[in-house]
N, C-alpha and C positions, 0 to 999 in steps of 0.2 A: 442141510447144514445151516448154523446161525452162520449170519455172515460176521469175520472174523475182528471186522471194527467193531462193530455192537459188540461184541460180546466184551470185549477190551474197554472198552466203554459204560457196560454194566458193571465190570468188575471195579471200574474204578472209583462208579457212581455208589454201589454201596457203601465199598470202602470208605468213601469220604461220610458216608452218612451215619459209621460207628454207631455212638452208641444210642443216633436218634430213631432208629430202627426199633428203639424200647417198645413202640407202639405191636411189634407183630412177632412175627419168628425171633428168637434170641439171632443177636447180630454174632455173626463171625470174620464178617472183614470180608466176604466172596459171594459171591453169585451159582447161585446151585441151577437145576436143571427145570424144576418148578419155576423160580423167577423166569427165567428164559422164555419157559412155555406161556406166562400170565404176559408178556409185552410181544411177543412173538407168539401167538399161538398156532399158527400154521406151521412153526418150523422149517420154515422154507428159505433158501437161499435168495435173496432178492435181487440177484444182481449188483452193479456195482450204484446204479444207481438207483436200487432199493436198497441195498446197504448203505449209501449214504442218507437217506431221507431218515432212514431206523437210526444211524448215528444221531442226527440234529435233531428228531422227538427224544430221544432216550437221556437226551443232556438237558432236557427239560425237566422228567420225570423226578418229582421229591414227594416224600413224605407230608402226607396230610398232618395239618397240627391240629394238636389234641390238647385236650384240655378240659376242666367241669367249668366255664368260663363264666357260668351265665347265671350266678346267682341270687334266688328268690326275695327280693326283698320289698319291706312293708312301704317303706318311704323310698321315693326317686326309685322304682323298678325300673330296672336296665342302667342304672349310672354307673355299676361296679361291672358291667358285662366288657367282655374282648370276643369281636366275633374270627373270625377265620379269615378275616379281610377283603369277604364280598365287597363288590363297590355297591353304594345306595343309590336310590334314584335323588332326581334335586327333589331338597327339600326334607325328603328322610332321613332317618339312623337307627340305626341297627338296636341302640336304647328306647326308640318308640316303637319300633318294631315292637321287642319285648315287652312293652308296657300293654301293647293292643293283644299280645297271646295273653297276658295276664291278667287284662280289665275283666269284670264280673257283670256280666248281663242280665237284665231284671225284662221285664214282660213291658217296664214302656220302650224297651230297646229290641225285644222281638223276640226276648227268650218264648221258649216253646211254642206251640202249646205242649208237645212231649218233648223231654232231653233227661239225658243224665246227668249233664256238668254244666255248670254256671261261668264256665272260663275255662280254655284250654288250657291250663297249667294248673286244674281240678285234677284232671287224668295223665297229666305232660308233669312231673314234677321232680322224680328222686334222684339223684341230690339236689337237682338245680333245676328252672327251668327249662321245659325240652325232654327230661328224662322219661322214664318210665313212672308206675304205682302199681298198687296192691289192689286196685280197683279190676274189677271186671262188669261186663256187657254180656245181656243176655239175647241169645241165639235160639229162631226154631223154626217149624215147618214140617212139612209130612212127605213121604211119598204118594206118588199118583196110583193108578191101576196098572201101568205103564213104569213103575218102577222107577218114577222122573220126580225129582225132590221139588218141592211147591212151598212157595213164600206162604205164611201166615194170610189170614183173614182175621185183623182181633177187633172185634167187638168193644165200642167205648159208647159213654153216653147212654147206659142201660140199654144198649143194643140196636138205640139208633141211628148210629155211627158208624164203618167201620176204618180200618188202617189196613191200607193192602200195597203189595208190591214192594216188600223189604223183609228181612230176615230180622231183622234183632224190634228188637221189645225195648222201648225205653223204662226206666225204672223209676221216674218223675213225671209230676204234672204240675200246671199251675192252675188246673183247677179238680175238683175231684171226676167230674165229666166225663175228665180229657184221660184219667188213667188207663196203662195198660194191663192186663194180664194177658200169660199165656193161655192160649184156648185148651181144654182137653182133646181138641180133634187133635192139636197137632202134639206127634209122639218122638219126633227129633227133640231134642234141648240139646243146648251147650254154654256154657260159660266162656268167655271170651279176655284173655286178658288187655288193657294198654298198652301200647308199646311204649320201646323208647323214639323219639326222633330226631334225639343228637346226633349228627353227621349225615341225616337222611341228605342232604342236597348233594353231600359227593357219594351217594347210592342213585340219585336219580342221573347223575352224572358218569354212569356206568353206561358204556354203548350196548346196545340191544346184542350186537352181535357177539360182544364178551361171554355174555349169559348164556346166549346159545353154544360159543362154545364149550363154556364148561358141563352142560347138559348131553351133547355129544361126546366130551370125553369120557364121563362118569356111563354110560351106555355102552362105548367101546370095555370097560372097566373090567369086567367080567365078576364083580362083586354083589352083580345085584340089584346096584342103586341105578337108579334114569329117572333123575332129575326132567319134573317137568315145567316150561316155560310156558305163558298163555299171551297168547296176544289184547290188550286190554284196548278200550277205547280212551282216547285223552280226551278229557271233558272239556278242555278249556281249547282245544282244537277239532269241532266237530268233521267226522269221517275218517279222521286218523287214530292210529293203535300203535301202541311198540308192548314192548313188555311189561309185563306186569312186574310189580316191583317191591311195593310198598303196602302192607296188611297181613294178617295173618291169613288170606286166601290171595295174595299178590292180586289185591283188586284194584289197584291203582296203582297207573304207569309212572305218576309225576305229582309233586307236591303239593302246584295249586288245585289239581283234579283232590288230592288226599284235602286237602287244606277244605275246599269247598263241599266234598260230601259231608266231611264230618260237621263243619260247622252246621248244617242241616238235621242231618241225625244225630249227633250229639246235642246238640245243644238246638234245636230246634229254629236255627235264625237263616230266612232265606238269602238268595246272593244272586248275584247273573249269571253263575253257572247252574245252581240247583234253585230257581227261582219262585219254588213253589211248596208250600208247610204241605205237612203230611196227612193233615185236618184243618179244618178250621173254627170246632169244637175248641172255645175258647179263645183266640184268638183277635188279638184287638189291634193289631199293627198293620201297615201295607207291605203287600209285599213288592218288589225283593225286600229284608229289611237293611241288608247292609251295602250302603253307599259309600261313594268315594266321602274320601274328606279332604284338606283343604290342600294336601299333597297331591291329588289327586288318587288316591290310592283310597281303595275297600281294605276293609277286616282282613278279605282273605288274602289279600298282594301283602299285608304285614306280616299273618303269618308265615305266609311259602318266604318271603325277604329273611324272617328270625330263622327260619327251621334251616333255608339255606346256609344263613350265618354263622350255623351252631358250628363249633370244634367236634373233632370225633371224640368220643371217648377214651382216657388214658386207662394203660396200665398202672398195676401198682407198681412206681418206681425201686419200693424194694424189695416185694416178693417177687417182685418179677426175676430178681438176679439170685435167688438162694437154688443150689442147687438142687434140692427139689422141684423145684417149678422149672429150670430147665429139662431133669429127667424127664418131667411129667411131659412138657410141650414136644418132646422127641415122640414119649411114648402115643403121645394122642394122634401124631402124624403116621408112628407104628403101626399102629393098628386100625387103623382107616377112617378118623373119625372127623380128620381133614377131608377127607373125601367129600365131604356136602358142609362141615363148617367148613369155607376155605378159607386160609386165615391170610391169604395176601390177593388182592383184585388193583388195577390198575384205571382211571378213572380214563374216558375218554380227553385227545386234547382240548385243549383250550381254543375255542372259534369253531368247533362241532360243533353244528344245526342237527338239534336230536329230533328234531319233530316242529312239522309246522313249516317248510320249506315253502317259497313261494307262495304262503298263504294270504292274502289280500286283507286278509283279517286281524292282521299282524300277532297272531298267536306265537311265533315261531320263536322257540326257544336255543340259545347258543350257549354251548356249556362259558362259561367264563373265567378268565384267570385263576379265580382262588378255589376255583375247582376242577380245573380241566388239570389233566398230566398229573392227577398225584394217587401215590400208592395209599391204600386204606386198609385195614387189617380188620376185617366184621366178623369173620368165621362165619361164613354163613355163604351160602349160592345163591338165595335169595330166590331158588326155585322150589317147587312143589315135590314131596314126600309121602310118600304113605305110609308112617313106620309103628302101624296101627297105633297110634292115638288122636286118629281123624275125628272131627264134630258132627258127620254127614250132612253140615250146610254147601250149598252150592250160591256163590254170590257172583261168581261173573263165568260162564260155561268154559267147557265143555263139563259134560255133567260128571265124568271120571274125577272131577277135582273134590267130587263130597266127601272123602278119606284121608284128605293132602293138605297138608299144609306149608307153608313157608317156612325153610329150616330157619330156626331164631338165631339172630347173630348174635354171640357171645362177649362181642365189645360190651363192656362196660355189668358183665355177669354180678363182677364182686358188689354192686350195688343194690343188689336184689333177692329178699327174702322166702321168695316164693316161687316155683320153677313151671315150665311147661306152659301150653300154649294156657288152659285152664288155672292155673296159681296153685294146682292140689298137689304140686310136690314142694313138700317141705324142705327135702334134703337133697343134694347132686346124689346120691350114690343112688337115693327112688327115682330122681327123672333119666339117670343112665340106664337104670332097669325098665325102666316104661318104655325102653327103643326097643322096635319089632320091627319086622317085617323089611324094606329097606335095610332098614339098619340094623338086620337082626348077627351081620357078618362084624358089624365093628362093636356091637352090644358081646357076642361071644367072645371075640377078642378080651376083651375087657374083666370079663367075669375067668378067665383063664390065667391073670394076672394074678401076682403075689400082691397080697396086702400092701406092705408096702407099696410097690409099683402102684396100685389103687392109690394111694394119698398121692401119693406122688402127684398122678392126674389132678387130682382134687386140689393138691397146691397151686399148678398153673392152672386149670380153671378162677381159683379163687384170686390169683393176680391180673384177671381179667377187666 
């Protein structure tokens, strides 16, 4: 049984939060059986003095704010940003933060020798910076003898070079040298899209154990889907792992680990967590290349401080209320489709040590105020899939994950032109038909609808 304060307590907590709940499930003034289970998910009676502890977290719990806050511009980037109210270290703000995702790196600042993008906000941009593009990355590699997927071997520098020990292929060089091409030995490809990483910090601020739960429930489910969680290494706290979280293979537990591979393979510039180019075919810089500055902070502490800072993404304040787009968001719950987008998660409290406890190293990250206690609406598990439109890349094991991918959160959908993890669907109604396998129980559901009812859907997705 929920113990009978909390629940008094929840009910009053939504109430009061009307019509700011616009972020996720249409508000109705009450507390359903779902919310219950995302802040209690044991369901367990706690006694009286676990029910009172559940009283005093639960009178904390608010809604994450949302917003497109952070937008792109030519002169003074970051003057017109509002971030989510992280606090800064001395010295910084959340406006230089954004300016260093934004600045443009050249080869005497350490670009390449390979990258795709000249600035994180190349591939981080739609609407604002931080969002998503239309940009993709290329993916590949073979299987062995042994039926075990193998990173590339690619040949640069007419062969007397090579690039080994990664999956993706950059599509730039800064000299002709240093370009890549796919090898023909290798018979995997995939195209890979950008993501977005608005509101990523209260994703990383999701306790491990949340994740698991929702993987254990979707497994009890009897529909089919088992969500799968992988345990990732944190780069920035060597020997420790939580959950994977962040990538379209959940290969990164936490933002500086995301922050620093990418600056690496993206954009070819090395750091002190990934402190070594991939070549050195062309290369004219020392490495690490990026150092603190006069904050004392690197490239990559501005970006994890911006990506932290970002607002989640809003719905659209007025489709969100046409009665269409409520049909639709009932029906999507209808027929299972909430089942792996989940469209309400609750963030760990505020003063969680997620990682890096007693490390002498002072890695040790604690969720913080402007992210711990709040509810977020992503649609998404943020766990592994196989709903046959897997890439067969394998980038952080167990090797069952070359089919799987990380279900795409749907916050901020209506921003974006092109669907699925590769950009080849043009249309919602092709990337709902490209769900198999997994999700081949909430795909039939769907194709079993009346037209109608079908837009319907397509309304609330599109106020997404």
């Amino acid at each position: 049984m929920i113990p009978l304060q909390r629940y008094l307590l929840l009910f009053g907590l939504v109430s009061a939060c009307g019509n700011n709940m616009g972020n996720g499930a249409e508000s109705t003034g009450r507390i359903g059986e779902k919310e219950i289970a995302q802040l209690d998910p044991a369901g367990e009676d706690q006694g009286t003095d676990g029910g009172a502890r559940a009283f005093v977290q639960a009178a904390f719990v608010t809604e994450a704010p949302a917003g497109f806050d952070t937008p792109t511009l030519v002169a003074a980037p970051g003057s017109q940003s509002f971030s989510n109210g992280l606090a800064e270290p001395a010295g910084d703000s959340f406006a230089f933060d954004q300016k260093s995702f934004e600045n443009t790196r050249d080869v005497t600042t350490g670009l390449g020798p390979v990258f795709n993008a000249r600035a994180c906000v190349e591939c981080h941009q739609n609407p604002v910076a931080g969002g998503a593009s239309q940009f993709t990355e290329i993916r590949a590699g073979h299987l062995d003898a042994t039926g075990m997927f193998v990173n590339p071997t690619v040949p640069i520098n007419d062969g007397a070079n090579t690039i080994t020990g990664r999956s993706i292929i950059n599509d730039r060089a800064v000299i002709p040298a240093a370009q890549e091409h796919v090898p023909v030995s290798e018979t995997i490809h995939a195209l890979r899209a950008t993501l977005n990483t608005l509101g990523d910090g209260f994703v990383e601020a999701i306790d491990d154990q949340t994740l698991l739960e929702i993987a254990e429930r979707q497994a009890k489910s009897g529909t089919g889907v088992h969500g799968e969680a992988i345990m990732v290494p944190v780069l920035e706290a060597p020997g420790q792992k939580r959950v994977g979280r962040l990538g379209w293979k959940d290969q990164q537990p936490t933002i500086l680990s995301f922050a620093a591979d990418a600056y690496l393979n993206e954009m070819g510039i090395t750091n002190r967590i990934r402190p070594k180019d991939v070549t050195d075919v062309g290369d004219i810089t020392v490495d690490p290349e990026d150092v603190p500055d006069a904050t004392g902070l690197a490239d990559i502490d501005h970006f994890a401080q911006f990506i932290r800072g970002t607002k989640v993404p809003p719905r659209d304040a007025v489709l969100s209320q046409t009665n269409d787009a409520k049909h639709g968001e009932r029906l999507f719950h209808r027929i299972g489709c909430a089942t792996c987008h989940v469209a309400s998660i609750t963030t760990a409290p505020a003063g969680t040590v997620l990682f890096g406890a007693g490390d002498a190293g002072g890695t040790a990250f604690t969720v913080p105020d402007a992210l711990g206690d709040k509810i977020i609406h992503p649609y998404s598990d943020f766990l592994l899939h196989d709903i046959g439109t897997g890439d067969g890349i394998v980038q952080t094991p167990p090797q069952d994950t070359a089919n799987k991918l990380r279900t795409s959160p749907l916050w901020g959908l209506r921003t974006r032109s092109r669907y699925m993890h590769d950009l080849t669907s043009l249309t919602l109604p092709n990337a709902i038909a490209r769900h198999a396998g997994e999700a081949d129980f909430a795909a039939n559901a769907f194709n079993r609808l009346s037209d109608a009812e079908k837009q319907q859907i397509i309304a609330f997705l599109n106020s997404l």
